[in-house]
C-alpha positions in Angstrom: 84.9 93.6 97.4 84.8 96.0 100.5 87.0 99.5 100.1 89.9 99.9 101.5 88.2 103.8 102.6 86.0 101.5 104.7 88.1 99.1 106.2 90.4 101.8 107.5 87.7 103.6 108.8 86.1 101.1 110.3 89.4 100.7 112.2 90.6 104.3 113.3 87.0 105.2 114.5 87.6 103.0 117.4 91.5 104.1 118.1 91.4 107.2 120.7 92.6 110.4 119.2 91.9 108.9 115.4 89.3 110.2 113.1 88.8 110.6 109.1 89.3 113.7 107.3 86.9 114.6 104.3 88.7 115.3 101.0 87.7 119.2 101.3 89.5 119.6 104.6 92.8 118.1 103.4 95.1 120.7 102.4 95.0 120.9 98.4 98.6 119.6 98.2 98.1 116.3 100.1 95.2 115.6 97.6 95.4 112.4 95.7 93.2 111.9 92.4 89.4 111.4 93.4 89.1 108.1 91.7 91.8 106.9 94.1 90.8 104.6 97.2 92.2 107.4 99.8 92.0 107.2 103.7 92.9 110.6 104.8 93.1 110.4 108.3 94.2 112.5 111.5 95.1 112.0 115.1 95.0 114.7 117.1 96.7 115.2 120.8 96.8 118.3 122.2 97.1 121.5 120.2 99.0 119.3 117.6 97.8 117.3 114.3 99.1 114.9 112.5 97.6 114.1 109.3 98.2 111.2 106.8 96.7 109.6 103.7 96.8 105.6 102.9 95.7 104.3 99.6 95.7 100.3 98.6 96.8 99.4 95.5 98.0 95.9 93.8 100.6 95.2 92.5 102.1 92.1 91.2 104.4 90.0 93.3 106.9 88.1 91.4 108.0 85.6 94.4 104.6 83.9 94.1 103.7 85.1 90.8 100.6 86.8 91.4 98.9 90.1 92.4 99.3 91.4 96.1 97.2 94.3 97.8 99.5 96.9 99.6 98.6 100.2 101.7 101.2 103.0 100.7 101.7 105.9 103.2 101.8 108.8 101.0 102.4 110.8 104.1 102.6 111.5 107.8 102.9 115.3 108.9 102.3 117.1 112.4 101.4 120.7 112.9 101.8 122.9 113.8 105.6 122.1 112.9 107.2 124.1 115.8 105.1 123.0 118.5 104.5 119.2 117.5 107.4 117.6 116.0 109.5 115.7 117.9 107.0 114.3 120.3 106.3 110.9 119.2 102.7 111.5 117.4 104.5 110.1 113.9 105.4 107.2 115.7 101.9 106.7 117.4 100.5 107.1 113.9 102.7 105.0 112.0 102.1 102.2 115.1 98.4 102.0 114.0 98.9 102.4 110.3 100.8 99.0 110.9 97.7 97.5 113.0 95.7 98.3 110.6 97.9 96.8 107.7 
């Protein structure tokens, strides 16, 4: 079974602006565990980034009785804050996060 790590990156490498962030350059408080299957990701535009981490997990879906994979957004943040919120990178972000789902 292929990574969920891959997949996304397999799909942001071709989106303009999109690129994968290793672990070490992710600030220490946006870190998940290391065992985790974590995309941390980053679109930049401009002077401004916006950074956000997707992880799949399973969980078990009780409509059809059986185990589902989801991608939880554990977070979507653009910086610097003064300069780049408010202009529509979130939503550009969260518009490919939901291609890619």
């Amino acid at each position: 079974m292929e990574r969920m790590t891959n997949n996304a990156w397999s799909f942001f490498k071709d989106q303009q602006g999109f690129s994968q962030m290793s672990r070490d350059d992710v600030p220490s408080k946006e870190q998940l565990g290391s065992r985790r299957d974590v995309y941390y990701g980053t679109y930049v535009e401009g002077g401004c980034q916006t950074i956000f981490q997707l992880e799949e997990r399973e969980i078990y879906d009780f409509i059809n009785d059986g185990l589902v994979k989801v991608i939880w957004i554990h977070g979507i943040r653009s910086f610097p804050e003064a300069e780049c919120q408010g202009k529509g990178m979130g939503t550009k972000v969260m518009t490919q996060i939901m291609a890619f789902a």
